[in-house]
N, C-alpha and C positions, 0 to 999 in steps of 0.2 A: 570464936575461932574462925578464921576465913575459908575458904571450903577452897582454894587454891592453894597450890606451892610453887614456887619458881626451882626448876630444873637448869641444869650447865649440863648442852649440850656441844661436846666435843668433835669437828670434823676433822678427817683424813682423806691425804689423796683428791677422790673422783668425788667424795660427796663436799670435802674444803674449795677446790674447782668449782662444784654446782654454786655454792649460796656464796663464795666471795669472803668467807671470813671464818677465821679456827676454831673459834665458837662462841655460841650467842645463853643469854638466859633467855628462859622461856619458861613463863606460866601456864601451867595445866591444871587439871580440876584435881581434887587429891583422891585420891584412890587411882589415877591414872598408871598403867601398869608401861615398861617397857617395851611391849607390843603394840599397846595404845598406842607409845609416845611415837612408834614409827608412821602410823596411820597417820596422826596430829603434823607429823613435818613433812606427809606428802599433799597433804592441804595445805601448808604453809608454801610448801617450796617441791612445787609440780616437776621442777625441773628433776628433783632426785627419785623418783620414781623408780626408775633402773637402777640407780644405783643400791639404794634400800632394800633391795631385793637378796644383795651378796654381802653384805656387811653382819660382820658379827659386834653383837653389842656385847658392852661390858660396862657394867652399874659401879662407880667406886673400885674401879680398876676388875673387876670379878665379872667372869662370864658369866649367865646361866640362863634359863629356859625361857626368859620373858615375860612371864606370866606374874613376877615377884613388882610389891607395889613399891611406886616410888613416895621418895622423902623428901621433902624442903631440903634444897641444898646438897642432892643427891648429882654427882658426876654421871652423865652419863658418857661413853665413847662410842663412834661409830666408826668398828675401825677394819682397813680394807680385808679381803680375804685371805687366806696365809695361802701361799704355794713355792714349794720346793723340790727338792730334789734329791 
């Protein structure tokens, strides 16, 4: 069993701006969690830095804490902040 799984990660907005593209696969080690994976794409792509900072993620369309591990073939979205009114 390979100790990697390739993740689809999905941009919006300020961080689809930053990298140039809607979204890319990306191999990470397995047990890598959704907090990792944001760590993992400010080493890849320095430019989003600021922006990772405001974005809420959602794993397979579903918020939550970050800390849940990701799957082969797992959707990630990194998607902008909500504001209304």
């Amino acid at each position: 069993m390979s100790s990697d799984i390739v993740v689809i990660v999905k941009f919006f907005v300020a961080t689809r701006d930053a990298v140039g593209k809607p979204k890319i696969n990306l191999t990470v080690p397995r047990g890598t969690t959704a907090n990792d994976l944001l760590q993992i794409l400010k080493k890849k792509y320095p430019v989003l830095d600021k922006s990772l900072k405001q974005v809420i993620v959602a794993v397979n369309k579903e918020t939550g804490k970050g800390d849940e591990k990701l799957s082969d073939g797992d959707e990630v979205a990194l998607l902008p902040p909500v504001s209304g009114g």
